[in-house]
VEXMISE-161809 format. One record per residue (C-alpha): residue number from 1; x, y, z. Coordinates in steps of 0.5 Angstrom, whole numbers, padded with zeros to 4 digits, m for minus. Layout:
N
 seq  east north    up
 NUM     X     Y     Z
...
This chain:
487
 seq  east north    up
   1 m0036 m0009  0082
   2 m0038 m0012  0076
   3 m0034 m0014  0070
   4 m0039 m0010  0065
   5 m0038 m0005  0071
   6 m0030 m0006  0070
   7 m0031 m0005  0062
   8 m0036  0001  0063
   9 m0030  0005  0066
  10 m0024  0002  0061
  11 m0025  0008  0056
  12 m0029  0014  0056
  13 m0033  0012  0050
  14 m0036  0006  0053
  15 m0040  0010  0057
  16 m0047  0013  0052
  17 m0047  0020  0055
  18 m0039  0021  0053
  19 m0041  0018  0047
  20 m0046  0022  0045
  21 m0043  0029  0047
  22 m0036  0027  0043
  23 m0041  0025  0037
  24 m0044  0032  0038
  25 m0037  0036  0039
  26 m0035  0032  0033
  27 m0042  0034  0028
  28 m0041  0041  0030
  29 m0035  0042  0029
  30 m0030  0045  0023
  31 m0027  0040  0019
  32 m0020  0041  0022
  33 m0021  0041  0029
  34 m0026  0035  0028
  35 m0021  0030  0025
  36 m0016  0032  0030
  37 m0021  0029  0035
  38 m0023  0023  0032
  39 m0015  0022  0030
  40 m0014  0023  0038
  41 m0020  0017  0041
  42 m0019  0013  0035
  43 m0011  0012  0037
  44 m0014  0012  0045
  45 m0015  0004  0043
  46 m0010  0000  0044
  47 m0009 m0008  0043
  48 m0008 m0009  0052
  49 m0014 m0004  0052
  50 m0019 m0008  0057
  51 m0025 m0007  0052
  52 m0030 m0013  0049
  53 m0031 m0014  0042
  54 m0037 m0011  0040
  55 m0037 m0005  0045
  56 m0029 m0003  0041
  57 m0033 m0005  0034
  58 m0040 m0001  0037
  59 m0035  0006  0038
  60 m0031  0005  0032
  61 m0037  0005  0027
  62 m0039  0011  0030
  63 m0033  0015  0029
  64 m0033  0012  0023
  65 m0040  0014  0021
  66 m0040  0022  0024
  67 m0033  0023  0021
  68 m0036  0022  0013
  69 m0040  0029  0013
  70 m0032  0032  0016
  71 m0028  0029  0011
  72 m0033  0032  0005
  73 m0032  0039  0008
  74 m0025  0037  0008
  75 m0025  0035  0001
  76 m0028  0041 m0001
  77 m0023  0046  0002
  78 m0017  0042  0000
  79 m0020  0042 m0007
  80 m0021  0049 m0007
  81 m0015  0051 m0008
  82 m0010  0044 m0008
  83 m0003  0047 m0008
  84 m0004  0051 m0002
  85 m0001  0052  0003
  86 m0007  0051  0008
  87 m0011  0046  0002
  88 m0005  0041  0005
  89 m0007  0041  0012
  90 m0013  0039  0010
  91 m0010  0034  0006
  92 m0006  0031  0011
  93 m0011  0031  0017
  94 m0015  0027  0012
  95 m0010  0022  0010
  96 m0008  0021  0018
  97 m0015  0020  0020
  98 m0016  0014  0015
  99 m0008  0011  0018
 100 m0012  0011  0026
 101 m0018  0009  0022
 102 m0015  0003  0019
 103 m0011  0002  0025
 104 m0018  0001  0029
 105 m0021 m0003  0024
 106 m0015 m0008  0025
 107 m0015 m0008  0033
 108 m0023 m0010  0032
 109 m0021 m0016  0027
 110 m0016 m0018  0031
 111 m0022 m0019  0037
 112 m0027 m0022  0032
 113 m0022 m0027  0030
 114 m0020 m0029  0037
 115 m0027 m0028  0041
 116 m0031 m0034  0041
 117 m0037 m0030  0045
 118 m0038 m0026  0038
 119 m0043 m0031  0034
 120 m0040 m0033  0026
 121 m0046 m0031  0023
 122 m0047 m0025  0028
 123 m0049 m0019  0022
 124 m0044 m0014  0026
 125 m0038 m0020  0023
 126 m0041 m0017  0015
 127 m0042 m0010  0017
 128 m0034 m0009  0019
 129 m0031 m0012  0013
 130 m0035 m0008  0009
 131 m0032 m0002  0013
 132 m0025 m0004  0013
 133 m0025 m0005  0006
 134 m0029  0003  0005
 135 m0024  0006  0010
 136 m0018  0002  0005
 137 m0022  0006 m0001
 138 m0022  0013  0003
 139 m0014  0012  0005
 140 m0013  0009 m0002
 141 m0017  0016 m0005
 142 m0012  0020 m0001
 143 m0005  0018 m0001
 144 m0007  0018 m0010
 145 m0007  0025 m0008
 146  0000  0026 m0006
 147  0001  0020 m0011
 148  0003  0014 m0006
 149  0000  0007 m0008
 150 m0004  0004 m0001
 151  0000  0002  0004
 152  0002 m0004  0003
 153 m0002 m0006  0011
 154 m0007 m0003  0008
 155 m0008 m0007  0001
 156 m0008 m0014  0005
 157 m0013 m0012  0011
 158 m0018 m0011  0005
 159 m0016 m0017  0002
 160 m0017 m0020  0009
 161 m0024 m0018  0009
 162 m0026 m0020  0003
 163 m0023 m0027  0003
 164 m0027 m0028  0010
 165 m0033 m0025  0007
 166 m0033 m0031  0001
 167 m0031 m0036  0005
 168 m0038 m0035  0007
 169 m0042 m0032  0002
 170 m0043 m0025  0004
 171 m0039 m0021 m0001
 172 m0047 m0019 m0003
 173 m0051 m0018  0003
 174 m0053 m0011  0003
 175 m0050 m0006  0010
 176 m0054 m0001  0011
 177 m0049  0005  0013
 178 m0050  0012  0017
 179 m0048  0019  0013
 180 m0045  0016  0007
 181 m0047  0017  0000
 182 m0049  0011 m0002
 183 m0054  0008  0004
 184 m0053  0000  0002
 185 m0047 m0003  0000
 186 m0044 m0010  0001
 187 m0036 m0012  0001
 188 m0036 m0014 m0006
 189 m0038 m0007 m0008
 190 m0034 m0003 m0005
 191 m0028 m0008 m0007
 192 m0029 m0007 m0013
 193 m0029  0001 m0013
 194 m0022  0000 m0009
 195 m0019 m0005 m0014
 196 m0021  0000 m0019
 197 m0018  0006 m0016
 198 m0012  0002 m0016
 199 m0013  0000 m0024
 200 m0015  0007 m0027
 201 m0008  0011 m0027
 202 m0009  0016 m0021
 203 m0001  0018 m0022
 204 m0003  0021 m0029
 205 m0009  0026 m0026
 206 m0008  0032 m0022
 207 m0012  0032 m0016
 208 m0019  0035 m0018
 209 m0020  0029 m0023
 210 m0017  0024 m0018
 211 m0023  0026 m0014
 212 m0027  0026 m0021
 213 m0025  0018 m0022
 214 m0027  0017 m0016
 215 m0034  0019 m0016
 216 m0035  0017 m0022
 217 m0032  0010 m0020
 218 m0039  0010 m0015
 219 m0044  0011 m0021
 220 m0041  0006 m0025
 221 m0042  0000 m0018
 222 m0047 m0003 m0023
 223 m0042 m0005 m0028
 224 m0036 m0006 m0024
 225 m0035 m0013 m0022
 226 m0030 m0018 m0020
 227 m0031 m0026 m0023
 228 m0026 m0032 m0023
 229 m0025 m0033 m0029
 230 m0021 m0028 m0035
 231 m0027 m0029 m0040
 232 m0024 m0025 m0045
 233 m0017 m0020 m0046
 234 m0017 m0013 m0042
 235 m0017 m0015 m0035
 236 m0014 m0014 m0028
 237 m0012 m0020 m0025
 238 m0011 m0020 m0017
 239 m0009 m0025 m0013
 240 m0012 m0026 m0006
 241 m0007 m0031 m0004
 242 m0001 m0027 m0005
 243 m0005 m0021 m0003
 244 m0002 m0018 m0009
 245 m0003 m0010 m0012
 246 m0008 m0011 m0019
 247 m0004 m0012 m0025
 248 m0007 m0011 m0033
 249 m0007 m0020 m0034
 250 m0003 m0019 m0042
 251 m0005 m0027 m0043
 252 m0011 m0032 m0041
 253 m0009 m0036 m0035
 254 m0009 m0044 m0038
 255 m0011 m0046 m0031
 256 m0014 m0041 m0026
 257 m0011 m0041 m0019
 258 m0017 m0041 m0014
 259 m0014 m0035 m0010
 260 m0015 m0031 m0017
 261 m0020 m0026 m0018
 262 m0020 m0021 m0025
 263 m0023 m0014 m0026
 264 m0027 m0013 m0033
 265 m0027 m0005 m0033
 266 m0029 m0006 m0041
 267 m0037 m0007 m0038
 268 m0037  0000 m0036
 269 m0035  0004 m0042
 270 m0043  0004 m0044
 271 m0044  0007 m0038
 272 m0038  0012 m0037
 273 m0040  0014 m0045
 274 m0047  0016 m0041
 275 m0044  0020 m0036
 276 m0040  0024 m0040
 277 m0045  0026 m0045
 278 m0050  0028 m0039
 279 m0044  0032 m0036
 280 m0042  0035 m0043
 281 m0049  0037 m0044
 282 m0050  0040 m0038
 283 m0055  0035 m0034
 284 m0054  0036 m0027
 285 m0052  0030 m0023
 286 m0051  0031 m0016
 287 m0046  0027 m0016
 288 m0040  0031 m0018
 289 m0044  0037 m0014
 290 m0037  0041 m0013
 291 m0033  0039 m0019
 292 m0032  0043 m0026
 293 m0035  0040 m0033
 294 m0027  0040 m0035
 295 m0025  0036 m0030
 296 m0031  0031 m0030
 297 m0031  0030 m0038
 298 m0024  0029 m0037
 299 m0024  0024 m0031
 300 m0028  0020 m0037
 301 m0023  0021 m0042
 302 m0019  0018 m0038
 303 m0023  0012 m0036
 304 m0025  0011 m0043
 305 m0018  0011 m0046
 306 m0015  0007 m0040
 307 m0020  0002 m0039
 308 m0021  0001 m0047
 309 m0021 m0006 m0051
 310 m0014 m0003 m0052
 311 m0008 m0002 m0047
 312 m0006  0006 m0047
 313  0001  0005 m0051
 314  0006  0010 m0051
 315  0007  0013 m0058
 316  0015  0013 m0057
 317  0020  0008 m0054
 318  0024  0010 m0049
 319  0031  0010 m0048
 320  0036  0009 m0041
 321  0040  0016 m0041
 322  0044  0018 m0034
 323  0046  0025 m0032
 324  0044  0030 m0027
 325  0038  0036 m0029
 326  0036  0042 m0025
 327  0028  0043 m0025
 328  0025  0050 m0024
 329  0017  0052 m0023
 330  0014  0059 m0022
 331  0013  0062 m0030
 332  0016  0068 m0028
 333  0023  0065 m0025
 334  0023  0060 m0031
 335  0022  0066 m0035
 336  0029  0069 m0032
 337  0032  0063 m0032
 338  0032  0062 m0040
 339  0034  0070 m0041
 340  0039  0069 m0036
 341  0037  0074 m0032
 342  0036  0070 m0025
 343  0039  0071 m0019
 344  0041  0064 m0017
 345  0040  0057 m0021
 346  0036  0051 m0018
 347  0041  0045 m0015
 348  0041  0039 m0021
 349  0037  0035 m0016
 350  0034  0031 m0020
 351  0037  0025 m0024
 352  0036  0022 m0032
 353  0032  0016 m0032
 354  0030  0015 m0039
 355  0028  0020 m0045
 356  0024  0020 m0052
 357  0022  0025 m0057
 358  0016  0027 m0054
 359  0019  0028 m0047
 360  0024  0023 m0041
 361  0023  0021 m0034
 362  0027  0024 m0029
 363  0028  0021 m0020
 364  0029  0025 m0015
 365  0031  0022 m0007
 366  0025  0028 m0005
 367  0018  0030 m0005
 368  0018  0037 m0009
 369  0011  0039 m0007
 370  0012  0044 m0013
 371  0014  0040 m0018
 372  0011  0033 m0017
 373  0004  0036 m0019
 374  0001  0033 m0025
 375  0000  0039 m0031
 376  0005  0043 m0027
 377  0009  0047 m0032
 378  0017  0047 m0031
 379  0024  0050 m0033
 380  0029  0044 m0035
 381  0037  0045 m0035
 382  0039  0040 m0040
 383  0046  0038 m0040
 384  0053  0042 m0039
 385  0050  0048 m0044
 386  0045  0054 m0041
 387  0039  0052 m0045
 388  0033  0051 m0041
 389  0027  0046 m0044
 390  0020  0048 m0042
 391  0015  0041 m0041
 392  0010  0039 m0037
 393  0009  0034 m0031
 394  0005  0028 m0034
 395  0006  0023 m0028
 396  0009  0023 m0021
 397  0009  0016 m0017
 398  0012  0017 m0011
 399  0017  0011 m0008
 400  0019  0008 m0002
 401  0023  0013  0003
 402  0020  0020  0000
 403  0023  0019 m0007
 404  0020  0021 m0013
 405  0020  0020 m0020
 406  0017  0025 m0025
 407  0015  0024 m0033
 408  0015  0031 m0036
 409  0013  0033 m0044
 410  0016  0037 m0047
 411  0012  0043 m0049
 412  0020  0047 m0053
 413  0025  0045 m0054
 414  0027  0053 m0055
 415  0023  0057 m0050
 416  0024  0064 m0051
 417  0022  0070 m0047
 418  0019  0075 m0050
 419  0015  0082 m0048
 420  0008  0082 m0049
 421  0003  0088 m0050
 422 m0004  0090 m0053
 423 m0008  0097 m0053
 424 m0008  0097 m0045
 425 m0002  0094 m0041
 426  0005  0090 m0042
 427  0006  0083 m0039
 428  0012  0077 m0040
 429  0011  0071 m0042
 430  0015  0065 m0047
 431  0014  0063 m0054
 432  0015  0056 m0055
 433  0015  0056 m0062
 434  0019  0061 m0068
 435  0015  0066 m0071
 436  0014  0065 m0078
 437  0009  0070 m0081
 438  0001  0067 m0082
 439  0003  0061 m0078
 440  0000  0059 m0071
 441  0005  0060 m0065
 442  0004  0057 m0057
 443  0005  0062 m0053
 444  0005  0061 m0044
 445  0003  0066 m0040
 446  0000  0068 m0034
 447 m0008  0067 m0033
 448 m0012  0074 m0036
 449 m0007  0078 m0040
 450 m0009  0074 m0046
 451 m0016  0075 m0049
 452 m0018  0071 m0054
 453 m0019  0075 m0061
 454 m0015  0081 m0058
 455 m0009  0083 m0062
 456 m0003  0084 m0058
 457  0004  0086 m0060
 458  0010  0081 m0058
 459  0017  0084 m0058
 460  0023  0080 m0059
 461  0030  0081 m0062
 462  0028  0089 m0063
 463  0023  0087 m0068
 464  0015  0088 m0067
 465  0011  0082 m0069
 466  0002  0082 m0068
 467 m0001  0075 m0066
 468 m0008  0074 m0065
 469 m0009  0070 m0059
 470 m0014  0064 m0060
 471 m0016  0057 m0056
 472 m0013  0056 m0050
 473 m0009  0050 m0050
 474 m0007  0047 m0044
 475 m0007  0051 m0037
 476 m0005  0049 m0031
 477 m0003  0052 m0023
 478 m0001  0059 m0026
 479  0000  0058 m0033
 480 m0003  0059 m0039
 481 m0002  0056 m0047
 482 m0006  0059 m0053
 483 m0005  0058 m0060
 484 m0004  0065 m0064
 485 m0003  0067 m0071
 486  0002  0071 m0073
 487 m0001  0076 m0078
């Protein structure tokens, strides 16, 4: 038997008509079951598997390629409903698929470093660095998702391919690619939308507007380039050699080191002001297709406000504290726990970092799913005392070993529950700030109760007071803040 016979019948899917029907499977299948698949042939490759080069790079690209249309579906199911249950399986499916992905792409980079067989100018070399770098913009996408930064692996294997594609002048070189949305791209585009991901704050966004960023990031490819020199303030300097995670340069470099590469999102501002009047007046781009107005206006916001001449700034200084503080999700439970009627109290599982007059951070030694979710609305116990503070979940970073540290808000410092009602029905919910009369109080509530420009009557401490509901202010999973008028 020959050796292209001993290869033929190394793996399954070096033979064509197993591939093709794999291929079939995968294309026609939902987008569970056809992750699971691809997860269960790429992790089939292994570094003592007798497959050459090119044939192990062929096969990865073609799972690589009929797996975009799946991780869309995917996409769109767990942004549906991002807090479900069933929305994290399709969260997780995705982020295991692009881990095997980018472990496959690393086994074919080993083989091209090392097979003499494949030419140095042969396009399949280009092609691959492409991908390794567009695989490490997808598992980037993901992890923000859960609020995690790159793997640390996942970073250098892009950094790696960059460098090689400099290193022979290739970073430019338009690849044609298979079901993507965009059908040419080269390496320096996609690392480009890689570093940008990294340099537009994911950890202040919920998922909805992470996924807004970064098609976003897409339409601004023309704008966003990297240069090896700062040519003026707001920049993000990378450093190929170190392989390090960009960061905001605070001063020109007398000298630039030749490793060195810089990120001008400042370029981008007139193009993102463009997006953003289309999307506020209502044209269509089918590139946000699936993606409420709200949550495109405000990725831009963001972008603007983050890549603007100026660094965001906070507005109060932040001060070391210490101590243990309970965190407590749900409107209802949060309710019962300010009046006291609730059953049982959350543990003080979460330790005080920092405060400041707007708000303080707070660490725990575990991922919450419920809590560690930006615009979430959460209960907290301060101190010894039984006074509960309400505040908003503004920033979630998740660190090493499953910790996580949460910067919240305060929305009040002395929430009270009260007893809501109109002409139809009565509900519970919390005023935030004191009743005076011919003032505007906030008012958090379930979604659908409260009716803007319909009088509703609060009860509280055996009085009856009339508000009339305005603009809703804030929302979030389960909640509603509005303004109202004391009459």
């Amino acid at each position: 038997m020959g050796t292209g016979t001993d290869l033929q019948s190394a793996h399954p899917l070096l033979e064509p008509r197993t591939l093709g029907s794999v291929l079939n499977e995968v294309a026609t299948s939902a987008a569970p079951r056809a992750l699971l698949e691809l997860i269960r042939w790429l992790e089939s490759f292994t570094p003592s598997s007798p497959v050459g080069t090119q044939e192990l790079a062929r096969v990865v690209m073609a799972l690589h390629d009929v797996a975009r249309p799946q991780i869309r579906q995917a996409g769109g199911l767990y942004l549906s409903n991002a807090f479900g249950a069933r929305s994290t399986r399709y969260k997780t499916l995705a982020q295991d698929f692009y881990a095997s992905l980018g472990q496959a792409y690393d086994l074919v980079m080993a083989r091209l470093a090392t097979d003499a067989q494949v030419p140095a100018d042969d396009p399949l070399r280009l092609e691959v660095m492409l991908r390794v770098v567009q695989a490490a913009v997808g598992e980037t996408k993901w992890r923000a998702f859960d609020y995690q930064e790159p793997a640390r692996r996942v970073w250098e294997r892009a950094v790696e391919a960059y460098r090689q594609a400099d290193a022979i002048n290739w970073l430019n070189v338009p690849v044609a690619l298979r079901n993507a949305w965009v059908p040419r791209s080269s390496v320096h585009r996609e690392f480009a939308h890689l570093v940008a991901l990294l340099c537009a704050s994911l950890e202040h966004q919920p998922p909805e507007r992470i996924e807004a960023i970064d098609k976003l990031i897409c339409e601004l490819h023309g704008s966003l380039q990297l240069v090896s020199q700062p040519l003026g303030n707001n920049c993000y300097s990378i450093d190929l050699t170190a392989r390090s995670l960009p960061q905001r340069a605070l001063r020109l470099l007398d000298e630039v080191p030749p490793g060195m590469r810089f990120f001008r999102p400042g370029d981008a501002l007139t193009k993102l002001a463009e997006l953003a009047r289309g999307a506020a007046d209502g044209s269509s781009n089918h590139a946000f297709a699936g993606l409420g107005v709200s949550a495109v206006l405000g990725a831009t916001r963001h972008l603007m406000r983050q890549w603007g001449s100026q660094s965001p700034m906070r507005q109060y200084r932040r001060h070391e504290v210490s101590g243990a503080v309970a965190l407590a999700t749900g409107l209802g439970f949060i309710r019962t726990l300010i009046s006291g009627d609730a059953q049982l109290r959350p543990a003080a599982a979460w330790e005080l970092l920092d405060a400041s007059r707007s708000g303080f951070g707070v660490r725990s030694g575990m991922f919450d799913a419920d809590i560690c979710r930006v615009g979430a609305l959460v209960g907290v116990h301060v101190g010894e005392t039984d006074r509960w503070v309400l505040a908003l979940v503004r920033r979630v970073r998740c660190q090493e070993r499953g910790a996580s540290v949460v910067g919240l808000q305060t929305l009040s410092n002395v929430p009270v529950p009260a007893l809501f009602e109109d002409d139809k029905r009565c509900w519970n919910g919390i005023l935030c700030d004191p009743l005076v009369r011919g003032r505007e109080v906030r008012v958090a509530c379930e979604p659908g109760f409260m009716r803007s420009g319909t009088g509703v009557s609060v009860s509280i401490d055996g009085r009856t007071i009339r508000l009339m509901p305005g603009k809703v202010i804030l929302s979030g999973p389960g909640y509603h803040v509005l303004h109202c008028q004391v009459l």
